[in-house]
N, C-alpha and C positions, 0 to 999 in steps of 0.2 A: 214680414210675418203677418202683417195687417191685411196685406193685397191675398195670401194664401186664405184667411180666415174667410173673406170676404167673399171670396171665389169658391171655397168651399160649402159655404153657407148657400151663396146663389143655386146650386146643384147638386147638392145634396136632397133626402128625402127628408122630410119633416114627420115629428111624432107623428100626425094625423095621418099623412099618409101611407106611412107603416100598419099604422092601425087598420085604415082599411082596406088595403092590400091583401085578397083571402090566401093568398100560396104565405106571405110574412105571416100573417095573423099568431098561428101557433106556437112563432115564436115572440112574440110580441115582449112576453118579461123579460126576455135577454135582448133582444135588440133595442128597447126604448133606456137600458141602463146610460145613465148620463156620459160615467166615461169614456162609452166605445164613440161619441160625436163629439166630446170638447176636445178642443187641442190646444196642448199646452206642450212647454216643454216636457215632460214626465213621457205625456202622452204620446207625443208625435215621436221621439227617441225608440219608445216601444216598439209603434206602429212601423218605424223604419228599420228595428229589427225586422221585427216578424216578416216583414216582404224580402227584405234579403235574403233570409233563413227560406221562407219559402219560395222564393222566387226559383230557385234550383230544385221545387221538387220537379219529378219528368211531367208532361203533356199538361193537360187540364184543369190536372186538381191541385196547382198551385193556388189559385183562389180559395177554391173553398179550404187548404192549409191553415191560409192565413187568413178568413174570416174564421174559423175554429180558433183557431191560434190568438187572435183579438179577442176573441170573445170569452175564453180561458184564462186572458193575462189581460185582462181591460183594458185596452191600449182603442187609439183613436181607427175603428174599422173601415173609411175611406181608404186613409193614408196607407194602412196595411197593405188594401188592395191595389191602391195605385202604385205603390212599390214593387210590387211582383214583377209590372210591367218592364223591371228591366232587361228581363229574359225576354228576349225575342227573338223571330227568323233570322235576325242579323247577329247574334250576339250569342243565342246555346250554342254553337259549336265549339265557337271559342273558348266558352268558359265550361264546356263538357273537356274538351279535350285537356285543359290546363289540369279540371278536378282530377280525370285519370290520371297525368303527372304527377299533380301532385300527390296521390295515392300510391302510384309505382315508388316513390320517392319515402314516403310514410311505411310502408309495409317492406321497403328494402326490397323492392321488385328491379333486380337489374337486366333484364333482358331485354332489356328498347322498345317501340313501340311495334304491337304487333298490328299489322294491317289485316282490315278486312277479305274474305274470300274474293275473288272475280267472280261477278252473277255469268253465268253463261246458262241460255235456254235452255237447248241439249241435254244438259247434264244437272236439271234443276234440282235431281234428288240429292245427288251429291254436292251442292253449294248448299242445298238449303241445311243438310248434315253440317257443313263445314261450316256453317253462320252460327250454327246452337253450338259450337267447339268453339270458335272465335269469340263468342259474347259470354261464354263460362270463364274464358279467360280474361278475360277484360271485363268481369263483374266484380269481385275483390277489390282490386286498386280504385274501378273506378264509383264504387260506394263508397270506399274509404274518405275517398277523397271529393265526391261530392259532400259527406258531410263536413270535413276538414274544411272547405270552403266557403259552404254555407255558414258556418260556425265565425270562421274567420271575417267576411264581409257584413254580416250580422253585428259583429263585435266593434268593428270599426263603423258600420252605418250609424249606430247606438252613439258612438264618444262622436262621430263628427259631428249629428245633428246636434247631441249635447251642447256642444263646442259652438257651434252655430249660432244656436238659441241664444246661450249664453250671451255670446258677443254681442248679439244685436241687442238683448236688454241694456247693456252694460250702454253701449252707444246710446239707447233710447231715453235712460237714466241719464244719463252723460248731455244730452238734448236739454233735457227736463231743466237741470241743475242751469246750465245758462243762459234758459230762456226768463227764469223766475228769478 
């Protein structure tokens, strides 16, 4: 936890340079609040929420989710962001397509998975017709079940960092006592 502190401290922004940052500036009273930069157990549990929760919103504005999100529930706003990052090129498919299960699954959708149109040039009018049919069908389950998920990995990011933290003080303590 020491090497994380240390590393985040190296690369992070500092009050001063928040301050004088003119696009930050405006926000200046909510970003220099202390708890969105300490990390602490409390904090970093949060902050590991919030990027799970957010990391499954769709395209870009996972970030900014969960700097709102941080910034709402004073939680350490690095770590928030740096958790988002789990969702990536290699990894939303997989956990889009599980969220849709898992939503077909929640909402009692038994009809198996439906595949997308074939694109074909030709006939673009009618694919692109049958992709807004395809995605109305597959919006229900797979909302449901993206928040089902989000919800889910959020809850468990929370108790394992806990958990985590925990341990290592408990060790650190545990150090302390037979070193003295």
């Amino acid at each position: 936890m020491d090497g994380m502190r240390r590393f985040l401290k190296r690369y992070l922004p500092d009050h001063e340079s928040i301050r004088s940052n003119r696009w930050l500036r405006p926000f200046e009273s909510l970003l220099l609040h202390p708890r969105l930069w300490h990390l602490n157990r409390h904090s970093a549990a949060g902050a590991v929420a919030v990027g799970m929760f957010c990391g499954l919103i769709p395209g870009p504005l996972q970030m900014i989710g969960a700097a709102i999100s941080a910034l709402v529930l004073r939680v350490n706003l690095p770590l928030a962001l740096l958790v988002t990052l789990y969702t990536n090129p290699f990894t939303i498919v997989p956990l889009y397509l599980a969220a849709y299960q898992l939503g077909r699954l929640l909402i009692g959708d038994g009809s198996g998975f439906v595949a997308p149109p074939a694109f074909t040039v030709s006939a673009f009018t009618g694919w692109a017709e049958a992709m807004q049919v395809w995605m109305l069908t597959v919006a229900k389950p797979l909302a449901v079940g993206l928040i089902a998920l989000a919800a889910s990995l959020s809850l468990l990011g929370f108790l394992a960092t806990s958990a985590l933290w925990r341990l290592y003080l408990i060790r650190a303590w545990r150090r302390r006592q037979r070193s003295s």
